[in-house]
N, C-alpha and C positions, 0 to 999 in steps of 0.2 A: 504494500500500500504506500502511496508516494505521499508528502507532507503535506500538497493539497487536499487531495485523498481526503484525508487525518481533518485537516480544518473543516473540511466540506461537512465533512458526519458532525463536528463537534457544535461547527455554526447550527447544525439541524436540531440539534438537544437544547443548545441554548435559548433559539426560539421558540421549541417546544414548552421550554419551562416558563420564561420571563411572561410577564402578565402582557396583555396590550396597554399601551400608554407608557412603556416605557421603552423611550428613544434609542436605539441601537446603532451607531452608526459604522462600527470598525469592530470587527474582532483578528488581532493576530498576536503571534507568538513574540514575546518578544525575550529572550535568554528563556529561563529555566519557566518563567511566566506565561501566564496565558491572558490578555491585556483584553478586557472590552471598552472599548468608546461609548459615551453616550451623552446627547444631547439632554437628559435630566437624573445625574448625577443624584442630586436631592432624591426624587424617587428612589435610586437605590439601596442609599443611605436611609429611607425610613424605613426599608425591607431587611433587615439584617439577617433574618435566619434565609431569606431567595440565595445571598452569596457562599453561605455556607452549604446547601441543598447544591447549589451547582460545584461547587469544590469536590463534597461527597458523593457527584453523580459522574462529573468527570475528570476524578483523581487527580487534578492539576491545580497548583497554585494559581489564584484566580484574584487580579485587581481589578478594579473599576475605577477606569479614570475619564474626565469630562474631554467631551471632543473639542480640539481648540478652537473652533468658530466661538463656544460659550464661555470664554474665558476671559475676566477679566482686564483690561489695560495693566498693566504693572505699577505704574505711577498711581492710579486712582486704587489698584488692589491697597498697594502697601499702605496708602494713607486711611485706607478703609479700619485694616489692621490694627493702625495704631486708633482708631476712635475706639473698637471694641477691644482691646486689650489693655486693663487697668497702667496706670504707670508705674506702678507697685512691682510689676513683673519684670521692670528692666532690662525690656530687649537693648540689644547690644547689634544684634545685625538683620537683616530681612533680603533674604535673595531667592532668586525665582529660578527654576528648571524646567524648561518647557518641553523637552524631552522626555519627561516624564510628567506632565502638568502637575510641576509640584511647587509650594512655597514651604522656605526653610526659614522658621525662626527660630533665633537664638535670643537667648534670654537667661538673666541670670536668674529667675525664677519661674522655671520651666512651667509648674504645679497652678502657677495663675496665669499664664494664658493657657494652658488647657481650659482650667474652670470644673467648677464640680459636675462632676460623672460626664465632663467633657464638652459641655455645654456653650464654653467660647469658642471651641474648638468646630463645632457646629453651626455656630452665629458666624464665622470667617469661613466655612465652605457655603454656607447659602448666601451669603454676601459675595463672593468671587468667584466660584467654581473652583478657584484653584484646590487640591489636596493641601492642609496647612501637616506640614511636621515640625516638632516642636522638639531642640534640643539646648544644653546647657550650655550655655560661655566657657569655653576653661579658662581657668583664673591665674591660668601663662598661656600666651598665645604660642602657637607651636604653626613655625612656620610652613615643616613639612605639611599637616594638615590643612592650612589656607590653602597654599601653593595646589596641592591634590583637587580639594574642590571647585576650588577657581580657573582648574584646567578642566576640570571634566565639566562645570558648566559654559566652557569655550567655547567647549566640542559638542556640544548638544544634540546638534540634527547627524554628526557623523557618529555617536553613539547609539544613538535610536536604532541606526543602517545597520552597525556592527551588531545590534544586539538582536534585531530582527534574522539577519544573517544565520545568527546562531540560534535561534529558536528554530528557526526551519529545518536546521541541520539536525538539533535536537529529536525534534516529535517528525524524522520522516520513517518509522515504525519499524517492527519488529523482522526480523529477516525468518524462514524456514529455515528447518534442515538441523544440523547436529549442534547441542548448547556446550559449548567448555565454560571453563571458568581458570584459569592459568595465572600465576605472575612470575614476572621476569626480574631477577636483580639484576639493578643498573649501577647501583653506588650505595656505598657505606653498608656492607655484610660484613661480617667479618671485622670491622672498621669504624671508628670514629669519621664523617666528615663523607661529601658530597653522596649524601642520601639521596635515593633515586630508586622510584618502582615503578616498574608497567603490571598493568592488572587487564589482561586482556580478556576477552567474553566475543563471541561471534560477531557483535553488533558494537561493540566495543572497544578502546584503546585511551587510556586514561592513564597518564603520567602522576605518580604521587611526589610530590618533592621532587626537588632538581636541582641539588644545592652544589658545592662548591668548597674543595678543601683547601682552607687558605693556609695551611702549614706543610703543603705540598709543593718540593719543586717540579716534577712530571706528573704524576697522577691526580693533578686538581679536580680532572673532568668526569661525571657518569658516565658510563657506557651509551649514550643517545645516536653514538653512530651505527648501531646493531640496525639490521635486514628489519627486526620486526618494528624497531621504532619509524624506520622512514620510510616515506619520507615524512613530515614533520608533520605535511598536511593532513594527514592518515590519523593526526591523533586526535582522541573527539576533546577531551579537555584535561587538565590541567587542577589538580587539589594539592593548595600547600598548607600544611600544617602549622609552620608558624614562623618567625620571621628572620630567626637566626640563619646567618650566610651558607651554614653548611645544609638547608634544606632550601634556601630560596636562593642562593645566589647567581644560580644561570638560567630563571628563568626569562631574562630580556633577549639571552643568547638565542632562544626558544624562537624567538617574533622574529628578530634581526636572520633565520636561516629558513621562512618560509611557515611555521606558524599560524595561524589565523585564528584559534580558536579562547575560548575563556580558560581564565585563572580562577579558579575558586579558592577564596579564604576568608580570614574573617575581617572585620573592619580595622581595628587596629592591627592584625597584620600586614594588609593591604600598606598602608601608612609606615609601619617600621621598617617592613621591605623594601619599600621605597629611599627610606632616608639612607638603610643600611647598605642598600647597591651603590644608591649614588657617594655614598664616602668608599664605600670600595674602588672605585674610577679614581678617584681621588687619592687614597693611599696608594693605589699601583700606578700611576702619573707620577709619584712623587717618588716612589722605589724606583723608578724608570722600567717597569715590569709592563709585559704585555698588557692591554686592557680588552679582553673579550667583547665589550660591546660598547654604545654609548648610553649618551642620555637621553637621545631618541630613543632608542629602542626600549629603553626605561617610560614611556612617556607611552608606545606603544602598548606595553602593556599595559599601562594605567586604565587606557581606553576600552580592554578587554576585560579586566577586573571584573568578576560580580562578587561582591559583599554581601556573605550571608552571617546569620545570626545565629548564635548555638541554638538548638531542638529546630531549628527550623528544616523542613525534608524536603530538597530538591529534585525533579530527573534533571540528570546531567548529563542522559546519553538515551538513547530511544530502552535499554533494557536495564540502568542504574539508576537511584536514586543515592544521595547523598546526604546524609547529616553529621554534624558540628558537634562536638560537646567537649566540654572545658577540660584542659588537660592538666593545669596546676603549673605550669612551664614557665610560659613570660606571659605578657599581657596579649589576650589572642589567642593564646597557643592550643592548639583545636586537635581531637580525638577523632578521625574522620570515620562514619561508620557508613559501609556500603550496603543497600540491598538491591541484591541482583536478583532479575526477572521479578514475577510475579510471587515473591517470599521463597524461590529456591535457594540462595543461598544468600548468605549474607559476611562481609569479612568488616574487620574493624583496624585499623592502620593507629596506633596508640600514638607515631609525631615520639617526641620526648616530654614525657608525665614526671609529673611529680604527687604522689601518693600520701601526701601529708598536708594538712592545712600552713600555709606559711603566714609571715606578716603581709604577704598578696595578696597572694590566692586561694580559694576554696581548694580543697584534692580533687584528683582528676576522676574524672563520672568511672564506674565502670560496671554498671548494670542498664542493658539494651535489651530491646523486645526482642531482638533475635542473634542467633550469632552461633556460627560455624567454625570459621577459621579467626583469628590473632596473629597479624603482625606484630612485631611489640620489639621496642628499644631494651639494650643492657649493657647501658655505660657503666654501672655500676654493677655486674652480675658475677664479680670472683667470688670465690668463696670466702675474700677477707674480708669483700666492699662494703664498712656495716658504718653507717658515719653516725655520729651524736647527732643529737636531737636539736631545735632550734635554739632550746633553752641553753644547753650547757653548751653550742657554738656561742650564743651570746655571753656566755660568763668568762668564756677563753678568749674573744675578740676582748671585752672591757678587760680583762688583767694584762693582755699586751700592751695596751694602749697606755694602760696607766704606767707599767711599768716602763715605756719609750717616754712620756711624757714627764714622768721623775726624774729624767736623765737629760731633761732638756732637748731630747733628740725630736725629728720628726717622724711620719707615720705614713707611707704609699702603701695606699692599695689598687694593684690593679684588678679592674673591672668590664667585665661585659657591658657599651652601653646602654644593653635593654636587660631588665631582669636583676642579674647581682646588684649592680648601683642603686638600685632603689631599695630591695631589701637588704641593703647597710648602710643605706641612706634613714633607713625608720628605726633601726637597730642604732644607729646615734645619735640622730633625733633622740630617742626613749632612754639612752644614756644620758644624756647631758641634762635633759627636762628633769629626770629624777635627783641628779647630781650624783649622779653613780663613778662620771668620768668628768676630771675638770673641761670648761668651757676655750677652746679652745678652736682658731676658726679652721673651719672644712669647707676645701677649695674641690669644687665640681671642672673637671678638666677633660675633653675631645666634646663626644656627641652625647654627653651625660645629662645635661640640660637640656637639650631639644627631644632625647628620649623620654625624659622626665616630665615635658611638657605634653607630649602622645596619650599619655599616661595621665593627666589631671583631663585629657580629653575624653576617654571613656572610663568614669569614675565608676560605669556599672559593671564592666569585668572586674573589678577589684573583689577581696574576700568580703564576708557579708559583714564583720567587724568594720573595715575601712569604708564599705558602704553606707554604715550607719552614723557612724564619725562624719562622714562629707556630707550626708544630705540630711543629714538631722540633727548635729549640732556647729557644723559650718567650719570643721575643725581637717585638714588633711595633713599630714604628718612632715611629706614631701615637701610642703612650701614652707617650712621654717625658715626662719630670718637667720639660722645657724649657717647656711647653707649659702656659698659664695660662689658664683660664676667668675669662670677663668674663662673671659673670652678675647683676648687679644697678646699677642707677644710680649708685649710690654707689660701686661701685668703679668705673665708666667715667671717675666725675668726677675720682677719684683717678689716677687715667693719662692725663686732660688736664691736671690740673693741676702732674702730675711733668714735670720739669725733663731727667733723664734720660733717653737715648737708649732705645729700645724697637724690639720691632716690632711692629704690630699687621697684624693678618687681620681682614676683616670682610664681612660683607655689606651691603648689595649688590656685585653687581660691575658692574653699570652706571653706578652713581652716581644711581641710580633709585629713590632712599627706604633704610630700615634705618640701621642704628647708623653707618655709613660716614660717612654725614651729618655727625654730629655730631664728626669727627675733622677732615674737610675744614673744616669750621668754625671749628675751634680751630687748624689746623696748618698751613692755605693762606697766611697771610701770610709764614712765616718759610720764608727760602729756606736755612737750614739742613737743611729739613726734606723726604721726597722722595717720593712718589707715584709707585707702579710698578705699571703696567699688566699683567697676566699673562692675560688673557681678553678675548676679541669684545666689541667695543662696536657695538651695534646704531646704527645711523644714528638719527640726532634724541636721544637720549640723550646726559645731562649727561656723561656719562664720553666720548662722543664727541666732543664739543665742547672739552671738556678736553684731550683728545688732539691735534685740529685745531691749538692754540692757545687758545684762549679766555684772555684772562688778567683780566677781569672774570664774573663770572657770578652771575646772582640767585638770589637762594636764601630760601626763608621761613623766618622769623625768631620764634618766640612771634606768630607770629601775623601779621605784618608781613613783605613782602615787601622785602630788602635788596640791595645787590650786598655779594658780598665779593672780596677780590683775590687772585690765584692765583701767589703768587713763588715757591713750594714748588717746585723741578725736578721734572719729569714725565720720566717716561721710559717705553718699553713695551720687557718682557721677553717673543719673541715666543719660540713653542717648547714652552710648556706647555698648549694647546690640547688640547683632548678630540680634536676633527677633525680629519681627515686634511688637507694640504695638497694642492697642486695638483699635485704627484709621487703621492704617497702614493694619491689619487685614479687614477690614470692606473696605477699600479703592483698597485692594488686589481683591475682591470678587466683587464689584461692576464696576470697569476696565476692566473685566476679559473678554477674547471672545474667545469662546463665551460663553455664562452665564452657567453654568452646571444645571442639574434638580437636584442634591440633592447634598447634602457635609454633609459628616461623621465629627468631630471635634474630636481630640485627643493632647496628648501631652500635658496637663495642669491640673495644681489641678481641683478636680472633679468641683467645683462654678465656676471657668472659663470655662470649656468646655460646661458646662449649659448654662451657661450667652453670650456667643459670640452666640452658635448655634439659641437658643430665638429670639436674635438680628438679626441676618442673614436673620432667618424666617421670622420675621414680616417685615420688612424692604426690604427684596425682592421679599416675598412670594417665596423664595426656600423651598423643602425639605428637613430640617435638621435635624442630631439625635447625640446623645453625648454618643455611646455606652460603656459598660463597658466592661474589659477585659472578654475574654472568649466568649461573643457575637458573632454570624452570622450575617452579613446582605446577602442576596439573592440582586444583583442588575437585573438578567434577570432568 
């Protein structure tokens, strides 16, 4: 059956159900959606259970949006707006998507222009037709974010195109003849770093992650040159799990060699990803290192993006659907669960979880209505990976500190900019507030701040503690005035050349390039001074070697390759990990419901993805296997 086909039948149910008098003007696909136009909006809106009745009769995501002949002016919309929303609510911005006939208010008091049980919110669609959605100001503007919406509402009518594109391609039906169900390793078995899976099904071809090992000199890239992956255009779409480089960083590569199709992730993925490639370009420009793609093609995918919300269930391919669920990781960081065909089978790709409530996050979901197969990460899966608890990670960060800060010394830590920084940003925060650790200032250094600012943008991924703090006592931990931006050269030199104790945060957390650099530089001789480890150090990487021991290590200099000496005390603060340990793993798996018949293990040195799967097996008598890159497994 061809997509028209598919529309033709679906246009016929729709008209069968919808009453007479209510205007229909357009029904098409538009991405994972199924969009009808209408000339009285309003009637639809006082039908509410007609949209749910068509959703449950034709299994698709279904909006209703006004056809644009009934659509307000913009200039007379907005001023309308501000008559019916109090001034109590303090918008802050008001902009329009016509692409989607949408207005986007921000406001710093989201709760009143809604209006009780939505009621404002209802008085601004029968006043304009436009759909109003109603989001919070973040209280740091994050450039990335502007910069993101302000291009995709550029592009408006060439998104509509793309995303119409891709609906068609989506819903053009199911094929006969024999159903597999297979996936292919592309990257990171075996492996830390450029995670990468094809899940292929007859009607299908879906890329999970495509990330990128930046502590690699030859093997940075997945396997994406394999027979089954291309050509590119072959592939139906595109799920990334969350925003760290080693699962999203070649996805622009993706567009820039023939590509066309959508990205699924989550919104602040969408956003970190973003910010995260584009300093990638920028850190390899300045290593003088190749750069795989640009900023176009970074821009290109912007346009193919679709942003979905945890639980919510997509099709993403004429025989998969897709849903989201929190993985406990960084902000974003999504549990992708598949189901294929008509409830034949169904697989769950776990991304990198974290299995414990943090100062972020909620723990990662891990009970699904259905479930066969598990993918699943085991960065942590030796048999010694067992790390302390948040509590006594935090009792062992405040006695280094204080004992650096007795000694007059200073205090780097290198940091992930998305994820660790912020949880030891509230971890010092909650030291100093208490007066546990004297007050002393904490210098934010590379993309620590603009990630941090991502982050007071969707305050509703947060844990439900920091949820409650932000929207109910006005309180976020993140914005303390403790907290100093390092954003220009001249004030870095001014904090190398200060004499008093500090602490700095910075990027990288490897020891792998960024401003980090330049602190080890100045602060590695004086064993005043102390070096604390709070994240994974990838094997071959200078932060690893550091950790080993190392107490000379070369370093380029203006240009000139030198040694410098490392008398600085090292220490690693273990405990604030995004990933689950080697319990945590095991405790994941045993919780789980319902139980799965087999799980794949990836994502860790080859001895951990051995030693967890082993374990898994005897212990639960599941099906396990620790495949290597390049490997098939056939699950039907």
């Amino acid at each position: 059956m061809s997509v028209d086909d598919v529309l033709r039948e679906i246009k016929g149910k729709i008209r069968a159900i919808v009453p007479v008098g209510i205007d229909i003007t357009d029904i098409e696909f538009e991405g994972p959606l199924l969009v009808i136009y209408t000339k009285t909006p309003d009637k639809f809106a006082e039908k509410e259970e007609l949209v749910r009745k068509l959703a449950k009769q034709l299994q698709k995501r279904i909006v209703i949006r006004p056809d644009p002949s009934v659509l307000t002016d913009t200039k007379i919309a907005e001023k309308k707006i501000k008559e019916i929303v109090p001034e109590e609510a303090e918008i802050t911005n008001i902009y329009f998507q016509p692409d989607i006939c949408e207005v986007v208010i921000e406001a710093v008091k989201p709760g009143v222009v809604i209006g009780r049980k939505g009621a404002l919110l209802n008085d601004i669609r029968k006043a304009i037709y436009w759909s109003p959605r109603v989001i919070r100001t973040p209280p740091i503007q994050s450039k990335t974010v502007q910069e993101i919406r302000g291009f995709l509402r550029s592009i408006s009518e060439e998104r509509r195109e793309i995303l119409r594109k891709i609906g068609r391609k989506l819903h053009r039906g199911i094929s006969e003849g024999e159903h597999f169900i297979r996936i292919t390793a592309l990257g990171g078995y075996r492996e830390v770093g450029r995670s990468c899976t094809l899940l292929h099904t007859q009607d299908s071809k879906i890329l999970i992650d495509c990330g990128i090992d930046v502590s690699s000199e030859n093997n940075g890239s997945p396997y994406i040159h394999l027979p089954e992956v291309l050509p590119l255009e072959t592939i139906d779409a595109v799920v990334i799990t969350h925003a760290h480089l080693d699962h999203c960083g070649l996805v622009p590569l993706l567009y820039k060699y023939g590509y066309t199709g959508p990205t699924y992730c989550t919104y602040p993925t969408r956003d970190l990803m973003v910010l995260l490639q584009m300093d990638y370009i920028k850190v390899s420009v300045g290593d003088a290192r190749k750069v795989p793609y640009s900023s176009d093609n970074i821009r290109t995918m912007i346009k193919h993006c679709i942003p979905l919300n945890y639980s919510d269930t997509t099709d993403i391919t004429p025989d998969v659907r897709l849903t989201f669920h929190n993985a406990g990781h960084i902000l974003g960081s999504a549990i992708a669960h598949f189901h294929i065909g008509e409830g034949m089978y169904n697989v769950v790709f776990t991304g990198d979880i974290k299995y414990e409530r943090t100062w972020l996050f909620n723990p990662a979901v891990n009970r699904f209505p259905r479930l066969e197969a598990l993918i699943m990460e085991s960065t942590y899966g030796g048999k010694d990976d067992y790390q302390p608890s948040r509590k006594e990670a935090t009792e062992k960060l405040s006695d280094i500190i204080k004992r650096t800060l007795s000694k007059k010394g200073k205090v780097l830590i290198p940091v992930f900019a998305v994820g660790r920084s912020q949880e030891v940003m509230i971890v010092l925060e909650n030291l100093m507030k208490s007066g546990e650790v004297d007050k002393v200032p904490i210098y934010l250094d590379g993309m620590i701040w603009e990630a941090t600012a991502i982050h007071t943008a969707y305050p509703e991924y947060l844990n439900t503690y920091l949820r409650s703090l932000i929207f109910q006592k006005g309180e976020n931990p993140l914005l303390s005035d403790i907290f100093e931006r390092v954003e220009s050269f001249d004030k870095r030199q001014e904090i190398l050349d200060d004499n008093d104790p500090c602490i700095v945060l910075a990027t990288s957390g490897m020891l792998n390039g960024g401003p980090i650099m330049e602190y080890l530089k100045s602060w590695s001789e004086d064993e005043r001074n102390t070096l604390i480890f709070v994240g994974y150090q990838a094997e071959g990487t200078l932060g690893r070697k550091i950790q080993k021991g190392w107490k000379e290590i070369p370093m380029n200099i203006g240009g000139a390759m030198t040694t410098i000496k490392v008398n600085m005390n090292i220490e690693t603060c273990d405990g604030f990990s995004g990933h689950s340990d080697r319990r945590q793993l095991i405790n994941y798996v045993n919780n789980m419901s319902p139980r799965p018949e087999r799980i794949i293990f990836c994502h860790g040195e080859e001895s951990k993805c051995l030693e967890i799967s082993s374990t898994i097996h005897k212990k639960f008598n599941i099906n396990t296997a620790a495949p290597m890159n390049l490997e098939t497994i056939r699950f039907r």
